[in-house]
N, C-alpha and C positions, 0 to 999 in steps of 0.2 A: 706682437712679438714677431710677427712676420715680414724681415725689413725687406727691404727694393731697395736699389740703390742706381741713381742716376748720376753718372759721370760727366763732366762737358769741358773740353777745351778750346784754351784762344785760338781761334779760326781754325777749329777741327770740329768734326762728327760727333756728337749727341751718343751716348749710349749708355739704354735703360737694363741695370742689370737685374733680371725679376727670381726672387727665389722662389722656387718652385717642391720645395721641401716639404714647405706647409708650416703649422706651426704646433709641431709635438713637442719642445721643451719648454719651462716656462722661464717666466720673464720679467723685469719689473722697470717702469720706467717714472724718472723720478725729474720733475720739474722743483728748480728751488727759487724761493723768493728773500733775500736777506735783506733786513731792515738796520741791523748795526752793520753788517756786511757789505759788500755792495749789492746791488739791487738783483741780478742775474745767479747769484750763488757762486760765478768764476773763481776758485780757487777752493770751492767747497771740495774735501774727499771724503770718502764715503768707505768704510769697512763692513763687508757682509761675512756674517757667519752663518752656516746653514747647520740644523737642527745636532746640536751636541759633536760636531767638527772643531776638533782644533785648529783645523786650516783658515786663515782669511783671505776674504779675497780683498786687492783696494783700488777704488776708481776715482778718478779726480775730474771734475769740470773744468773746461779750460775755453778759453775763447780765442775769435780770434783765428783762426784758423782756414779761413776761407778767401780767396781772390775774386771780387766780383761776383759772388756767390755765396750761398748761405745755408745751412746745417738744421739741423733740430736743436734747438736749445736744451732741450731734455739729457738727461744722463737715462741709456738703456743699458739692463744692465742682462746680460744671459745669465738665467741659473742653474739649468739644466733640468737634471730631476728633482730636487729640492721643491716642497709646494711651501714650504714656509721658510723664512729667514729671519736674522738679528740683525740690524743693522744701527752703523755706528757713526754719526755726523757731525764731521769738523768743520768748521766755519773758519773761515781767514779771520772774522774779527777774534776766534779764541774759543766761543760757544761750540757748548760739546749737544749733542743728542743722541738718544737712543731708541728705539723701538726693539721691541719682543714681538719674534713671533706674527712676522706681516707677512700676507696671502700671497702668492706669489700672483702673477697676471693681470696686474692692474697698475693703472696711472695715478699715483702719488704726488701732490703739491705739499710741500715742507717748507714752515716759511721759520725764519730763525727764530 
């Protein structure tokens, strides 16, 4: 949960941005694998509900995004103070999933 973030530009300076906050909120980082989908999850979006909240939160994996360089493939997701969440997963091919009630701080492979 504790990201760093390295920046780099065409023929410019390197710079490593380090957080130095620590890691007091939690977290969930979610790697997907689709088999009717395409194989990365790219277009998967993801709805998080946190314990009996009407609010959702929604994140979408997206690709593709980088020049010469390259990303976490993972979806991180910040949850704050929440230790458990609902979460709700669309797939581009149409498949729906859901889980109850997942731990919060930990790394999750979800395959469709």
């Amino acid at each position: 949960g504790d990201i760093d973030l390295l920046v780099t530009n065409c023929n410019g300076p390197v710079h490593l941005l380090r957080n130095e906050g620590g890691n007091s909120r939690n977290w969930l980082l979610l790697q997907f694998q689709g088999t009717r989908s395409n194989r990365d999850g790219v277009g998967v979006r993801v709805e998080v509900r946190s314990g009996g909240s009407q609010s959702t939160a929604s994140y979408e994996k997206v690709g593709g995004s980088s020049y010469l360089s390259a990303h976490d493939p993972r979806l991180h997701i910040g949850l704050g103070d929440p230790q458990k969440v609902d979460l709700k997963i669309h797939w581009p091919s149409g498949a729906v999933q859901s889980f109850d009630d997942v731990e919060a701080n930990q790394i999750l492979k979800i395959r469709e």
